[in-house]
C-alpha positions in Angstrom: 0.0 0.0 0.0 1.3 3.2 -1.1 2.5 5.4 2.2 2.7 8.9 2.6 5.0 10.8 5.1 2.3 13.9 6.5 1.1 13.8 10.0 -2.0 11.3 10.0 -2.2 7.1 10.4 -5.4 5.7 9.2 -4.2 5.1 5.7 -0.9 3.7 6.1 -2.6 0.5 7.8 -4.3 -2.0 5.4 -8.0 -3.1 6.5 -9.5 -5.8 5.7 -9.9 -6.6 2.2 -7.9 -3.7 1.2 -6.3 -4.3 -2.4 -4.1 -1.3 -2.0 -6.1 1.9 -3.0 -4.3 5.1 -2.9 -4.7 7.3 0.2 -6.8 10.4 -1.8 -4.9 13.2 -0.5 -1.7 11.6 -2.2 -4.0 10.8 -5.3 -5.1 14.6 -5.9 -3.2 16.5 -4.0 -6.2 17.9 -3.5 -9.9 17.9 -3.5 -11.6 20.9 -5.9 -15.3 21.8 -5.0 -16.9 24.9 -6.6 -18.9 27.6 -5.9 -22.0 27.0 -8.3 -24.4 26.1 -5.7 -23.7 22.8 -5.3 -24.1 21.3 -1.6 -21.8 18.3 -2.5 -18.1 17.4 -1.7 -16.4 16.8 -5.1 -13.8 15.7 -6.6 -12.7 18.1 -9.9 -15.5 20.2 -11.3 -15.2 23.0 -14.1 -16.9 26.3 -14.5 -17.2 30.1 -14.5 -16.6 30.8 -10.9 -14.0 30.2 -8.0 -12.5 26.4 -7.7 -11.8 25.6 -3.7 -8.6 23.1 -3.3 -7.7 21.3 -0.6 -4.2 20.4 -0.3 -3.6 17.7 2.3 0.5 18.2 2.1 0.6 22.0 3.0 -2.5 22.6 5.5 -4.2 24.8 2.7 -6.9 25.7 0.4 -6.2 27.1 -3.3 -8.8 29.3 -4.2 -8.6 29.4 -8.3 -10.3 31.6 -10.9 -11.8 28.9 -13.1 -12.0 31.6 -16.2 -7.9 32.7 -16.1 -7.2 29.4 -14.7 -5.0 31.4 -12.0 -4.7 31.0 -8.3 -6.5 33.9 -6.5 -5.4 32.7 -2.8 -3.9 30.2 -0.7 -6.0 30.0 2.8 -4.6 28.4 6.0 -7.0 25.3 7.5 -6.1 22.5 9.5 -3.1 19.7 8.9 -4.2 16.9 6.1 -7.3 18.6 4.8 -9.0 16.1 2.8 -12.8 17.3 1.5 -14.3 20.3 0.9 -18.4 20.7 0.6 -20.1 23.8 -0.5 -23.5 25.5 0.8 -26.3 25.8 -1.8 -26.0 29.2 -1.5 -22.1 29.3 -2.2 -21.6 31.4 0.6 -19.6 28.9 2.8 -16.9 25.9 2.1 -16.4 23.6 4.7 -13.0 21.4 4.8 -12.4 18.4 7.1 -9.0 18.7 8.2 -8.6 14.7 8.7 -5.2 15.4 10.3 -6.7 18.1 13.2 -9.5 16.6 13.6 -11.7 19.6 13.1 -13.6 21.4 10.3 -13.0 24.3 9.0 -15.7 27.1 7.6 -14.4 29.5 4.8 -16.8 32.5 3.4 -16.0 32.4 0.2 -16.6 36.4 -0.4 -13.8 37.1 1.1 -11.7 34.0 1.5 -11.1 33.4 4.8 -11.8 31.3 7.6 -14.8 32.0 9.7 -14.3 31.6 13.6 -12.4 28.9 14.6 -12.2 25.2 13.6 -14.8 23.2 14.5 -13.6 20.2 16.9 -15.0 16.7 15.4 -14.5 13.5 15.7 -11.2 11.7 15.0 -9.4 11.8 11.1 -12.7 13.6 9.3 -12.5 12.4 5.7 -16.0 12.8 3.7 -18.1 16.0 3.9 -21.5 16.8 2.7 -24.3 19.9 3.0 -27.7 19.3 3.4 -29.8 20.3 0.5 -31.5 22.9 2.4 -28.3 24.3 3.7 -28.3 24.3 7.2 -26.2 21.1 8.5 -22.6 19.6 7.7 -22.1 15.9 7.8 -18.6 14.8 8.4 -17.7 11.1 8.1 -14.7 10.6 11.6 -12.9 7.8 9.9 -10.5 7.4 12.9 -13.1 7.5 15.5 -13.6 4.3 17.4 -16.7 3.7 17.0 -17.4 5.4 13.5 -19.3 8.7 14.0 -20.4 11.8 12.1 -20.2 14.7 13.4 -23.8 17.2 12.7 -22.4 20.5 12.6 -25.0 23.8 12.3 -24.3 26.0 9.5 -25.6 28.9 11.1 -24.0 28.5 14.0 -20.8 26.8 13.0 -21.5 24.3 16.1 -21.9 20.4 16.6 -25.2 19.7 17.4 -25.3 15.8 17.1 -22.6 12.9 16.8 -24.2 10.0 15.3 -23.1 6.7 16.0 -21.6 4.5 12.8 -19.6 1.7 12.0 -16.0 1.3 11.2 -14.2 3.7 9.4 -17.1 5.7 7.4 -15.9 7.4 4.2 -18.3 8.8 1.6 -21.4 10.2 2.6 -24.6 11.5 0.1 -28.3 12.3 0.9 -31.4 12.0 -0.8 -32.7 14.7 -2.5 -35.5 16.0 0.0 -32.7 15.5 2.6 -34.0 12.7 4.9 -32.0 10.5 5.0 -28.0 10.3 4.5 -26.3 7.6 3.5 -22.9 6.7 5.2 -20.1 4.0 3.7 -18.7 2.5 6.1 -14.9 1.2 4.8 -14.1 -1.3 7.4 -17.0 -3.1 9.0 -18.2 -3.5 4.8 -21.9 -1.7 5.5 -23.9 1.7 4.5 -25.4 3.4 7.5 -28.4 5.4 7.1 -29.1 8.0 9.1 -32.8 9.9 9.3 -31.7 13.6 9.3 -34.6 14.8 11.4 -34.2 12.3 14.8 -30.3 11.9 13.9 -30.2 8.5 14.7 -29.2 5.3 12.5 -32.6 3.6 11.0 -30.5 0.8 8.7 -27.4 -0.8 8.6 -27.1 -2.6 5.2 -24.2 -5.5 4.2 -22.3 -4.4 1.3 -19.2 -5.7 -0.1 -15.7 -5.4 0.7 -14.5 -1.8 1.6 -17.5 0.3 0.9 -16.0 3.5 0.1 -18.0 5.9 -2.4 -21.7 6.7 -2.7 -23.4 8.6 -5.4 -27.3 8.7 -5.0 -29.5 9.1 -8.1 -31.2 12.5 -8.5 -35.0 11.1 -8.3 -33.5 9.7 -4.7 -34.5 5.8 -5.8 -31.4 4.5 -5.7 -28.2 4.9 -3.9 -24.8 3.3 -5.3 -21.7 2.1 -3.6 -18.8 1.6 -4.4 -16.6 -1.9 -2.8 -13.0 -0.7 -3.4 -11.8 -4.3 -1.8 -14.2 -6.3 -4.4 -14.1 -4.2 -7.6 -17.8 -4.1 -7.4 -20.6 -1.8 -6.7 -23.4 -2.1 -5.1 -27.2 -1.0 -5.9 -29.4 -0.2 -2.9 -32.9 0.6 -3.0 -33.7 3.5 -0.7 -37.3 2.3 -0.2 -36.6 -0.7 1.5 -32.8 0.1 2.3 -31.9 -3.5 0.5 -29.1 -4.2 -2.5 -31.0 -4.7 -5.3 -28.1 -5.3 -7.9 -24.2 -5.7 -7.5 -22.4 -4.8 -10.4 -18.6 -5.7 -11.3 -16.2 -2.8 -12.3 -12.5 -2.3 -12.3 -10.0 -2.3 -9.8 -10.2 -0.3 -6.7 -13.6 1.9 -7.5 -13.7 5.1 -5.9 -15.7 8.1 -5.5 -18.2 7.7 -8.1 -21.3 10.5 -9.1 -24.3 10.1 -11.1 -25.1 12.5 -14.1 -28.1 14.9 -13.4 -30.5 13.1 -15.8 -29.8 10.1 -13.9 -29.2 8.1 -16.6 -25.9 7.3 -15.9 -23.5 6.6 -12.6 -19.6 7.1 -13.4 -17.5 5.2 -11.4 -13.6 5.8 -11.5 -11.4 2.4 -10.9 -8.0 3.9 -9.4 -6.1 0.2 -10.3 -7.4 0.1 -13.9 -7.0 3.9 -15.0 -10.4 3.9 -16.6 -14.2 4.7 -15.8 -17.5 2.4 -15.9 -20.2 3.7 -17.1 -23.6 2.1 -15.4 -26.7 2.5 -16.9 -29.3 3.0 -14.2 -32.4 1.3 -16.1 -30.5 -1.2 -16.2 -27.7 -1.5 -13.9 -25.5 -2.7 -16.6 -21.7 -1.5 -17.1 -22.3 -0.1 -21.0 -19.0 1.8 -21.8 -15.4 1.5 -19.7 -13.9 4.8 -20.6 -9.7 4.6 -20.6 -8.7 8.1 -18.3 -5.2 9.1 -16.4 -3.4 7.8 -13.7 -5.5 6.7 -10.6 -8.5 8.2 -10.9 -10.1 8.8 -8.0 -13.2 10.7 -8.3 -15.9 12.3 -10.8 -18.0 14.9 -10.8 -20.3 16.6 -13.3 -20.8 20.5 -14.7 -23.9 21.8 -14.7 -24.5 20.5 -18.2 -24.1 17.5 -17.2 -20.4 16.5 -18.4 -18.0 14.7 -16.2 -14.7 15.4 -15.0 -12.2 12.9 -13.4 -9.1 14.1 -11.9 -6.2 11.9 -11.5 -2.8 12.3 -10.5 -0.9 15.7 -11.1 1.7 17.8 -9.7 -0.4 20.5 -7.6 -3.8 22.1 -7.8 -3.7 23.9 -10.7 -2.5 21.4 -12.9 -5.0 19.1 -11.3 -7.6 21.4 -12.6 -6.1 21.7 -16.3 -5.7 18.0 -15.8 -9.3 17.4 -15.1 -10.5 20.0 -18.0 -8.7 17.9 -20.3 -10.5 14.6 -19.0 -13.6 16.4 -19.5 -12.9 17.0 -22.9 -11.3 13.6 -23.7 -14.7 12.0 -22.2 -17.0 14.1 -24.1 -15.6 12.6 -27.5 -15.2 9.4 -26.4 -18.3 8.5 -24.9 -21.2 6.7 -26.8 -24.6 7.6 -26.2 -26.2 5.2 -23.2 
């Protein structure tokens, strides 16, 4: 397993099942999320605004002008800062720092950080908004057992800790914001979590390192990825059971659905390409050759994806990513 010298321990120890995966902060160098109104964490996304960057190897975020393709600011957050989730509103980024086990809040009008950090749980890793705004999820990968942390976006404090399983990772909700959806890496399950009693209503068995989850935009389906069985898995969120499991490449990652729905793109960091699964089906119709280790996607607002893989630093992560977008738009086939 690839190792990484910066001041954090829960990837350098293999779980079980792992087939090697590449810790993500060594994979990016950095996490871009941008201000369009999106309440997600993502991995590389492209368009006429400000691009947020986390880069886990310098304690920082690179704020970068997506029209000049020029960095506007570097802002100080805490050590290893892994994801970064935006408000709908765009007024506020939120960064776990997964090596100071806190949070940190940015105001994206004038780039810097609001308050101080917010203490969590232990090695924060995923991040997500709620759709309406007003609460941070944060996935405490290191916490013993697996929490997330509820932090208030008005407030900037914790207001619940929810109780998970081992090591959780990705987390997504369903549209109306009910219900989020929790992978949880080493004990190979999905928690979910009803938003309004903040309390665990279903633990499902998935495969082997559950790490990504992408759920559809009509909220029917949610769709895991097993990084330690090169599969993912289908779970319908009426019943909260897998419906379908569906072999990829090596080592899936963060993966993202397109905003029709049509479509869920899942990146394989071991085979440098990308599945694409047709929903109606849950089929695997086109795998889609990309850079080195990719390790996330995410789409534009017209609905074309990007996946970052490995680069240098930030910025050529973004011109990296811009170039995938481009390279995927010719190449795919209609679904």
């Amino acid at each position: 397993m690839v190792k990484r010298a910066l001041p954090i321990t829960y990837r350098q120890s293999a779980l079980p099942g792992d087939s090697g995966r590449l810790p993500w902060g060594l994979v990016l160098a950095g996490v871009i999320c941008l201000v369009i109104g999106a309440s997600w964490a993502v991995r590389a996304a492209e368009a006429a605004s400000s691009a947020y960057v986390t880069n886990a190897g310098s304690a920082s975020v690179s704020v970068i002008n997506t029209a000049t393709k020029t960095v506007l600011s570097s802002i100080l957050v805490g050590q290893t800062p892994e994801q970064i989730a935006i408000t709908p509103s765009g007024a506020l980024a939120y960064v776990s720092n997964s090596g100071s086990n806190t949070v940190s809040a940015i105001a994206t009008t004038s780039n810097t950080v609001v308050g101080i950090p917010v203490p969590v749980g232990s090695n924060p890793v995923g991040i997500a908004i709620t759709p309406d705004g007003d609460f941070a999820y944060v996935t405490n990968f290191g916490s013993i057992p697996g929490s997330v942390s509820v932090i208030a976006t008005a407030s900037n404090a914790i207001v619940g800790t929810v109780p998970v399983e081992a090591n959780p990772t990705g987390i997504a909700f369903t549209p109306n914001g009910a219900f989020a959806y929790v992978a949880n890496q080493g004990s190979n399950t999905v928690s979910v979590i009803d938003t309004a009693t903040k309390a665990v209503v279903a633990t499902i068995p998935v495969e082997a390192n559950p790490t990504g989850i992408a759920i559809t935009p009509n909220g029917v389906s949610a769709y895991v990825t097993n990084s330690g069985s090169n599969t993912v898995s289908v779970i319908a969120t009426a019943t909260n059971t897998v419906t379908a499991t569906i072999p990829v490449g090596l080592r899936p990652d963060f993966l993202a659905a397109s905003p029709d729905g049509a479509s869920v793109y899942v990146p394989n960091q071991g085979s440098n390409t990308v599945s694409v699964i047709a929903t109606a089906t849950n089929t695997v119709t086109a795998t889609i050759p990309v850079g080195t280790a990719p390790a996330g996607v995410a789409f534009t607002p017209v609905g074309i994806p990007v996946i970052p893989t490995l680069s240098d630093g930030a910025l050529l992560l973004l011109l990296g990513a811009m170039a995938a977008a481009l390279a995927l738009r010719i190449a795919r086939s209609p679904l």
